[in-house]
NUTI-743666 format. One line per 5 residues: number of its first residue (from 1); their letters; for each residue z, y, x of N, C-alpha, C. Coordinates in steps of 0.02 Angstrom, whole numbers, padded with zeros to 5 digits. Example, Ala and Ser with C-alpha at 12.3 -4.5 7.8 and 13.67 -1.06 7.14 Angstrom:
1> as> 00390:-00284:00660:00390:-00225:00615:00390:-00165:00660  00354:-00112:00642:00357:-00053:00684:00394:00002:00645
//
This chain:
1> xxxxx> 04691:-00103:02405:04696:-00032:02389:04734:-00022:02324  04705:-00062:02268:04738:-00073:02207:04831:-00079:02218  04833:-00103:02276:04925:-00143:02275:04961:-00099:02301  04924:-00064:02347:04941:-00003:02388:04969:00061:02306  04908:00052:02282:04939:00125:02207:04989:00106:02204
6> xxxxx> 05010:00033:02173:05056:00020:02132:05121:00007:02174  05114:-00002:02225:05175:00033:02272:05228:00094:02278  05145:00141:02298:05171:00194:02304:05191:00238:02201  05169:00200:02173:05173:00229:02106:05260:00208:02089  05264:00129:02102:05328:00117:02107:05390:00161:02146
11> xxxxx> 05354:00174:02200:05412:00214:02260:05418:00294:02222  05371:00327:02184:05375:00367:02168:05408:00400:02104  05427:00321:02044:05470:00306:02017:05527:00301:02052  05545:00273:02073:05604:00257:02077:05655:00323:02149  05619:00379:02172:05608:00441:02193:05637:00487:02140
16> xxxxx> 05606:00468:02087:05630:00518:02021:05678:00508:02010  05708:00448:01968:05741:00406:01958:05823:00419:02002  05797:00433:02066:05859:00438:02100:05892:00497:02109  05835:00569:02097:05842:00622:02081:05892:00649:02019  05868:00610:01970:05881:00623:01907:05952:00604:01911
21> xxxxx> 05968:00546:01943:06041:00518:01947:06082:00573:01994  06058:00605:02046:06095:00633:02093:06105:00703:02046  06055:00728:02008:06103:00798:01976:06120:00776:01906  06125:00711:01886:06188:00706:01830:06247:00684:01858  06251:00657:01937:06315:00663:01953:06338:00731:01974
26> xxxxx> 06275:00778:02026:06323:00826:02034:06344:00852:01992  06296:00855:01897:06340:00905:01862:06422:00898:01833  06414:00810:01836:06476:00801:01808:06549:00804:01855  06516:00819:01929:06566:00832:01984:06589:00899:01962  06541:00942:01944:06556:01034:01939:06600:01036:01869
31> xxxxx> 06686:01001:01858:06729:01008:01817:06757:01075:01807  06723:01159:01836:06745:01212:01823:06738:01213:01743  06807:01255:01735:06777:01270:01638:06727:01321:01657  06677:01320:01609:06654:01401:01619:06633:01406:01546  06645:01482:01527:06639:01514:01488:06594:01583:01485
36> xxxxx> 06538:01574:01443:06474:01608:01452:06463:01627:01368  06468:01704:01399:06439:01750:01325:06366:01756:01343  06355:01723:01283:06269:01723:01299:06230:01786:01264  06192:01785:01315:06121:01845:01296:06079:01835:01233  06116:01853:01154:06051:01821:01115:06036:01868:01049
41> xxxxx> 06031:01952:01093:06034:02016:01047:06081:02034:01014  06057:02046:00952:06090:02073:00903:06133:02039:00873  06189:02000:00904:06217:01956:00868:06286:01912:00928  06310:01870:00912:06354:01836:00956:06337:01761:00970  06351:01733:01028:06362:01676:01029:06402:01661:01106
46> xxxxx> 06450:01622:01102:06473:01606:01178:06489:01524:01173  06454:01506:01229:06482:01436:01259:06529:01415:01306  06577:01370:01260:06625:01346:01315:06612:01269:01350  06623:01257:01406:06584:01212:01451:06633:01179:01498  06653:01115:01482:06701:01081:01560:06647:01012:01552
51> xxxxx> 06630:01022:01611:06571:00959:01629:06534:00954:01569  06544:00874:01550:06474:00854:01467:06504:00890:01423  06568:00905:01414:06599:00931:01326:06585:01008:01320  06556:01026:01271:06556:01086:01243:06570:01105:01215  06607:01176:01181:06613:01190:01129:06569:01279:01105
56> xxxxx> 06527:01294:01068:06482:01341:01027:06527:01379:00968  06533:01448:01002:06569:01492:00964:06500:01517:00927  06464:01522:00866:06422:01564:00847:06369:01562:00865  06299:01568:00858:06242:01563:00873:06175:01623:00866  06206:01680:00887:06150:01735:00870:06108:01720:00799
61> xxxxx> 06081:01769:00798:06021:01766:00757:05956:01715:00735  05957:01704:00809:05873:01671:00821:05902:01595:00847  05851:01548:00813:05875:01477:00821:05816:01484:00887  05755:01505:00911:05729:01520:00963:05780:01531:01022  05790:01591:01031:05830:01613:01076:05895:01579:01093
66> xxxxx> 05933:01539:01034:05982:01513:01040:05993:01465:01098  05909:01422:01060:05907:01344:01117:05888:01369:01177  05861:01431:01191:05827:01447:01259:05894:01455:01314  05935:01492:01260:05995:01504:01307:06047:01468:01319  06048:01396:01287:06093:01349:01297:06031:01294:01343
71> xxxxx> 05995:01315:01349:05931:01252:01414:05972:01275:01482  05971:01341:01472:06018:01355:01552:06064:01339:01570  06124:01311:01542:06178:01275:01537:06180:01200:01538  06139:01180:01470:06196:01102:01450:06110:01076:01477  06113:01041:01521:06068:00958:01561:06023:00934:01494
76> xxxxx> 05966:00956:01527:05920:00897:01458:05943:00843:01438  06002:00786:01478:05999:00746:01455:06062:00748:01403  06099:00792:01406:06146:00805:01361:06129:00830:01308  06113:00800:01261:06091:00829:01210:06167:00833:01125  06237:00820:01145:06280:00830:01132:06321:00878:01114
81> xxxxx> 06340:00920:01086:06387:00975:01085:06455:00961:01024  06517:00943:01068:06564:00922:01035:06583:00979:00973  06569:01023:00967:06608:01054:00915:06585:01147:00933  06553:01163:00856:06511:01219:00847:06557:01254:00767  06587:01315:00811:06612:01341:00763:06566:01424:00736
86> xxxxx> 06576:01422:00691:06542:01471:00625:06599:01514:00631  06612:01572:00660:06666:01621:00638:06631:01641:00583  06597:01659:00553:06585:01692:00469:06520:01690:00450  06497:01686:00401:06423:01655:00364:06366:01714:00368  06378:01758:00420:06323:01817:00435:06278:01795:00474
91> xxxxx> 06214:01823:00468:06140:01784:00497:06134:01795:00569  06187:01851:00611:06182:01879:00665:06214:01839:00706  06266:01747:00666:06306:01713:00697:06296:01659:00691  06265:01638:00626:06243:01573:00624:06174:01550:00610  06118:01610:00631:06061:01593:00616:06034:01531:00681
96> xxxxx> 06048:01565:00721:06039:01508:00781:06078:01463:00798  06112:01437:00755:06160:01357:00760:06109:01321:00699  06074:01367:00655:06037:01292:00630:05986:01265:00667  05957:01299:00733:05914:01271:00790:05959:01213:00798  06019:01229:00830:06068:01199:00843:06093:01127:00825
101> xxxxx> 06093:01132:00757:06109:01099:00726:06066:01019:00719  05995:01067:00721:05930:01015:00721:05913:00992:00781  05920:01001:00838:05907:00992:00913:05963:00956:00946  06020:00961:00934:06086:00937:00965:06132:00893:00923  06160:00833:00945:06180:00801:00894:06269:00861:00885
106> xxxxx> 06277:00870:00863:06350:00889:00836:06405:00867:00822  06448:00850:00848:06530:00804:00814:06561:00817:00790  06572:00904:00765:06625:00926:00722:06581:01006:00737  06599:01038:00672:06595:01079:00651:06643:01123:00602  06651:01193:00623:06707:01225:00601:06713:01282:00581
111> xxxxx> 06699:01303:00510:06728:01384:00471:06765:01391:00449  06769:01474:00421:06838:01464:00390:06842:01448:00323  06777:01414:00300:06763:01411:00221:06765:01462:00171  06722:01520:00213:06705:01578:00159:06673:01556:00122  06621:01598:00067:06561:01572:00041:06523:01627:00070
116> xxxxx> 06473:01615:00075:06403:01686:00108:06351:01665:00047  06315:01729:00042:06252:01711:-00011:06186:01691:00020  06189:01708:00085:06117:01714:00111:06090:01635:00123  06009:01635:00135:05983:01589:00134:05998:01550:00200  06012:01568:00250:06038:01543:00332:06109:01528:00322
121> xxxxx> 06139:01542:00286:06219:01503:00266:06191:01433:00212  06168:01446:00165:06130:01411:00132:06111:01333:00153  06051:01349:00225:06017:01309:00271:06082:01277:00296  06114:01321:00313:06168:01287:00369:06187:01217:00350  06234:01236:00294:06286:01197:00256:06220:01141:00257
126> xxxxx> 06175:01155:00212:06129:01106:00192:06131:01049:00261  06098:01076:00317:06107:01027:00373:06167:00991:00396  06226:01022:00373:06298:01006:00415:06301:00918:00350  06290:00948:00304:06264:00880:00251:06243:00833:00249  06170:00847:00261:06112:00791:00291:06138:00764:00361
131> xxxxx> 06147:00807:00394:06170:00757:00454:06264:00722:00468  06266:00698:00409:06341:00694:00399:06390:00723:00453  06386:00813:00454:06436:00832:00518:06494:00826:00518  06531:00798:00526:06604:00799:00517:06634:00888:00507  06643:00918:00435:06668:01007:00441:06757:01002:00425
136> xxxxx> 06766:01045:00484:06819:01073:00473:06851:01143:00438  06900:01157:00410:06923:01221:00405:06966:01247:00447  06949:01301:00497:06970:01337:00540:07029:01382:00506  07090:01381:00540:07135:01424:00477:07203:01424:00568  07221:01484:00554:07282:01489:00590:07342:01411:00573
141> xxxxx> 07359:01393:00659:07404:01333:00693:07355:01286:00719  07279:01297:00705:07267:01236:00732:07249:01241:00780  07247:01207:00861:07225:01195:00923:07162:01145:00944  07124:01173:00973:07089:01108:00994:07070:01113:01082  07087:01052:01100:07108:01050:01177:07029:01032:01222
146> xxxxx> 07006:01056:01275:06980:01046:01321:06989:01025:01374  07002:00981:01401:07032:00945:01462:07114:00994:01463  07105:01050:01505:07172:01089:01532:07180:01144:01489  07126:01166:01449:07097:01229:01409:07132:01202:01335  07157:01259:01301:07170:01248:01248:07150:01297:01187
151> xxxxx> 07109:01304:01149:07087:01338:01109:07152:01358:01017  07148:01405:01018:07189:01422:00958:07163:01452:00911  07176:01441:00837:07150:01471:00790:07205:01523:00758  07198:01588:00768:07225:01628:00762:07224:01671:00689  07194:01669:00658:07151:01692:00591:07116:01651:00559
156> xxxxx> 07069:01653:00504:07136:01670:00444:07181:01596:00422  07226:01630:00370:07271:01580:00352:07245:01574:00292  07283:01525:00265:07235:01488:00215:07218:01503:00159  07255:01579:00122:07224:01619:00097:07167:01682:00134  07106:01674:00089:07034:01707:00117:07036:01769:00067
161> xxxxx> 07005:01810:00088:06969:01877:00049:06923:01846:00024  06889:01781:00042:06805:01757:00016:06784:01818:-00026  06761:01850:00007:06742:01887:-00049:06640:01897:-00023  06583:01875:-00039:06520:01878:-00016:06494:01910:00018  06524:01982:-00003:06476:02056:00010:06529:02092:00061
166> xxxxx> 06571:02059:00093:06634:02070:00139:06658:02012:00179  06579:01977:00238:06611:01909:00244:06633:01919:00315  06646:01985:00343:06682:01995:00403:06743:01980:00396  06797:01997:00338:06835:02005:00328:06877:01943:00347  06853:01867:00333:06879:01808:00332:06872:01780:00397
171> xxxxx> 06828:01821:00469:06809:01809:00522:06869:01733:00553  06837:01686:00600:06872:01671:00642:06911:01677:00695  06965:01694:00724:07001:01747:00760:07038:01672:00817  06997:01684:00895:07033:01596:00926:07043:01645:00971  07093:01597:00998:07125:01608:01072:07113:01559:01140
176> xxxxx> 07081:01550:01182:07078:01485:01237:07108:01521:01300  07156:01480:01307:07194:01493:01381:07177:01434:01425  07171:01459:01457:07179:01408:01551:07209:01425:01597  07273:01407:01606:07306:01425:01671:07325:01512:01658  07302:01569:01692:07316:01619:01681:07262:01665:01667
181> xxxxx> 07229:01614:01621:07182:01660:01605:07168:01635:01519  07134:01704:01464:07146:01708:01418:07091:01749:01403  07062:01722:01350:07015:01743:01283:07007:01759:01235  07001:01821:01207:07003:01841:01130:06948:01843:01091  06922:01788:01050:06866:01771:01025:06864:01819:00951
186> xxxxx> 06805:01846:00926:06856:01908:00862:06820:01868:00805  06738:01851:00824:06690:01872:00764:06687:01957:00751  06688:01945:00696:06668:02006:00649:06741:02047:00637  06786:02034:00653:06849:02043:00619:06851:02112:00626  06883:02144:00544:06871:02192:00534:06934:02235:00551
191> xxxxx> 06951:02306:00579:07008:02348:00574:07050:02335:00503  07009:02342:00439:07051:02351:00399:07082:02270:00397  07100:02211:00408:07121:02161:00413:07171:02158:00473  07191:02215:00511:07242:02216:00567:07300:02184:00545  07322:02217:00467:07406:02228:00467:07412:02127:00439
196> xxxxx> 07375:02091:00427:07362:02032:00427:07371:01995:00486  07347:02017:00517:07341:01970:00569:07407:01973:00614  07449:02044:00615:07488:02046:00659:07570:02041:00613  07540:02043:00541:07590:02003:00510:07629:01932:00524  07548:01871:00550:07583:01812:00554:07604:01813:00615
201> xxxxx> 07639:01859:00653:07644:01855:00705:07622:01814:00760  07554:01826:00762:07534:01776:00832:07502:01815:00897  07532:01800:00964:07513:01806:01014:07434:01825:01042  07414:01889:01018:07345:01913:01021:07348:01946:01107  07376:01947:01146:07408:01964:01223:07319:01906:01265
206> xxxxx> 07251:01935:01284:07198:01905:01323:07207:01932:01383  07154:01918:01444:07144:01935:01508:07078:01950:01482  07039:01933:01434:06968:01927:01434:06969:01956:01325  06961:02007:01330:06932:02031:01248:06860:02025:01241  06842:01991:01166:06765:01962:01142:06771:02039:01104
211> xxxxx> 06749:02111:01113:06744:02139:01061:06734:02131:00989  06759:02141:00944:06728:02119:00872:06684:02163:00838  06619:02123:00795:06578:02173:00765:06520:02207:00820  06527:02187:00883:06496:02204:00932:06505:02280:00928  06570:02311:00931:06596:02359:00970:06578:02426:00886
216> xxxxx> 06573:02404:00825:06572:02444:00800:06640:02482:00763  06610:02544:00751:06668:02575:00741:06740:02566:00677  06696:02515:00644:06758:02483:00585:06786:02424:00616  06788:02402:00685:06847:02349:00716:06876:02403:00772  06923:02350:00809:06948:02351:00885:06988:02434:00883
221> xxxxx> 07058:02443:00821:07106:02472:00822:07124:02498:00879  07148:02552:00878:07202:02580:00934:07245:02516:00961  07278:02510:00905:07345:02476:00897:07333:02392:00905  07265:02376:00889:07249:02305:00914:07228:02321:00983  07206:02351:01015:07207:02351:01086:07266:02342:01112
226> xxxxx> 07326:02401:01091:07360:02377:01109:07411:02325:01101  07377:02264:01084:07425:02198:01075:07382:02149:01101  07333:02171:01108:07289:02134:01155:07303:02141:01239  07296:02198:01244:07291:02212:01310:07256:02187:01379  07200:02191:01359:07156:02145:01413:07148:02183:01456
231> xxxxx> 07117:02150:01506:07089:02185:01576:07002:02200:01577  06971:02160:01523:06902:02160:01523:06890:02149:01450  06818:02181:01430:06811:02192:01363:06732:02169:01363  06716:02118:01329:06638:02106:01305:06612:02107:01240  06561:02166:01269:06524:02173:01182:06469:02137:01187
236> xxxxx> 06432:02096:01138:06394:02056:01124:06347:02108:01081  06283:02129:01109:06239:02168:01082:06178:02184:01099  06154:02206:01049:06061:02197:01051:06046:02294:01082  05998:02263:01144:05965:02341:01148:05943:02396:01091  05980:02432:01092:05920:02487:01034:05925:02443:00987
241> xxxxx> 05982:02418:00983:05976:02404:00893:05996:02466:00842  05974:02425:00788:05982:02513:00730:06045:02503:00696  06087:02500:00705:06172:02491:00697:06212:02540:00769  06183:02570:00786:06210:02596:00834:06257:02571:00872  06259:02516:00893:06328:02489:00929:06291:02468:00976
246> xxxxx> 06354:02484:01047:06426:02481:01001:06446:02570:01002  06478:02588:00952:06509:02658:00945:06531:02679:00997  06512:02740:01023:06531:02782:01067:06610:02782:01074  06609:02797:01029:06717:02793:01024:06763:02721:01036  06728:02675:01024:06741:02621:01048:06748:02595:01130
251> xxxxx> 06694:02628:01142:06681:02601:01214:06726:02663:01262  06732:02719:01227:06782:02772:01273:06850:02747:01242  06853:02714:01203:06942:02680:01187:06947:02628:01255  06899:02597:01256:06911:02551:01303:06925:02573:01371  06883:02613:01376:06865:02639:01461:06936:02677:01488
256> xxxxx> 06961:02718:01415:07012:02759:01423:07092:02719:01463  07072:02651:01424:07162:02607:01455:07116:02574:01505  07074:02610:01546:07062:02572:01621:07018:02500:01601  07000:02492:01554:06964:02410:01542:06923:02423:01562  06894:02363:01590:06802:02363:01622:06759:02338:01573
261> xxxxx> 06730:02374:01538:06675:02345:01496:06614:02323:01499  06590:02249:01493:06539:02234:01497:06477:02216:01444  06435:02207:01440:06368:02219:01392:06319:02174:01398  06306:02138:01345:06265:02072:01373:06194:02119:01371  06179:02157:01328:06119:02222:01323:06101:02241:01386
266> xxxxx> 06166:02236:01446:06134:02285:01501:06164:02221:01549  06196:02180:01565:06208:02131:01611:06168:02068:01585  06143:02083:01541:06146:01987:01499:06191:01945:01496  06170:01884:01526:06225:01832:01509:06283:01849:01541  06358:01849:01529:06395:01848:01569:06433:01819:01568
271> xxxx> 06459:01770:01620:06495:01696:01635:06537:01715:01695  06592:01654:01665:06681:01643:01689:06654:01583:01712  06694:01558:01766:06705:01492:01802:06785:01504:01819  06803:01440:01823:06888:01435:01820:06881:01384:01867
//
């Protein structure tokens, strides 16, 4: 009876075992990129995804919420994320990458080297330290490639506003194309920083706009729409938050040139497969 358990205890190992193997192959068969603005309130975060490699635009608020919403995505056993960029040292972007930071090993990490005063910029850095992260400075020319996907850093150049009490201003501004399709990642980036950006003349032309500021009324220009020109517009935003966004006038700018606007507030998560 005894030999009989240890049989079936064995067969029931090795049951698991074969399970576990069959959906880390199927995941690594599912080579779609996908690209997912995640649900994580009042704040931004989107994941980019081709099989094991990742890359983490921002991390909401909540290091809670953060990891909850990257469990749906990246395989327990992946506990990896190649490269987690900081568009700007506000708590609504990088409070939940220090979950992040502590839970997932990290291989590179990337701002634009503002300074922020707060204690969650503070934490951050502190961890990117202790865990010797390899940091980069994000600054317009540089690319970083995903299998077929190519990500661009569009903003800023290597002079900053750094200025503490204005850390939208220095936002990270990327571009990722695949094939015929295109992403405008903003951050925080502010209107009054337009005539900058379209100074260095770079190719701001998406299929897919990240609203900036989550749709409030000091970003997302007339005149940057139109150099954007997307077909779809996502605001990253918290129900009934007390910031009122995104601005009424914002979202009828959009609606007005025919864009379809979507709302992680009222759709949640919302995800691209390529």
């Amino acid at each position: 009876m005894k030999s009989r358990k240890i049989v079936y205890g064995f067969l029931g190992m090795l049951l698991v075992i074969s399970l576990l193997l069959a959906g880390i192959i199927l995941h690594l068969r599912n080579q779609k990129l996908k690209i997912v603005f995640l649900d994580v309130g009042q704040g931004d975060a989107v994941l980019i995804e081709k099989g094991s490699n990742q890359i983490l635009i921002d991390g909401g608020p909540s290091s809670q919420k953060e990891l909850e919403e990257l469990g749906k995505y990246i395989p327990f056993w992946d506990r990896t994320i190649e490269l987690v960029i900081a568009t700007h040292p506000d708590q609504d972007h990088i409070g939940g990458l220090i979950g992040v930071l502590k839970n997932y090993k990290v291989c590179e990490e990337m701002d634009n080297a503002a300074t922020g005063d707060s204690d969650a910029y503070k934490n951050y850095l502190q961890l990117i330290d202790e865990k010797k992260i390899d940091r980069l400075r994000g600054e317009r020319g540089m690319n970083i490639k995903l299998a077929e996907a190519n990500l661009a850093i569009l903003y800023p150049g290597k002079n900053l506003v750094n200025n503490p009490k204005d850390t939208n201003a220095d936002s990270i501004v990327a571009k990722m194309t695949s094939g015929q399709n295109s992403f405008l990642f903003t951050g925080d980036f502010p209107t009054e920083q337009d005539t900058k950006i379209f100074a260095a003349g770079v190719d701001l032309a998406a299929t897919i706009l990240k609203v900036a500021h989550h749709g409030s009324k000091y970003a997302t220009s007339t005149e940057f729409l139109d150099r954007v020109r997307p077909q779809e517009a996502i605001i990253s935003v918290g129900a009934n938050n007390r910031y009122g966004h995104p601005a009424a006038e914002v979202v009828d700018k959009l609606k007005t040139r025919g864009i379809l606007v979507k709302r992680t507030d009222q759709l949640g998560d919302i995800e691209y497969d390529f």
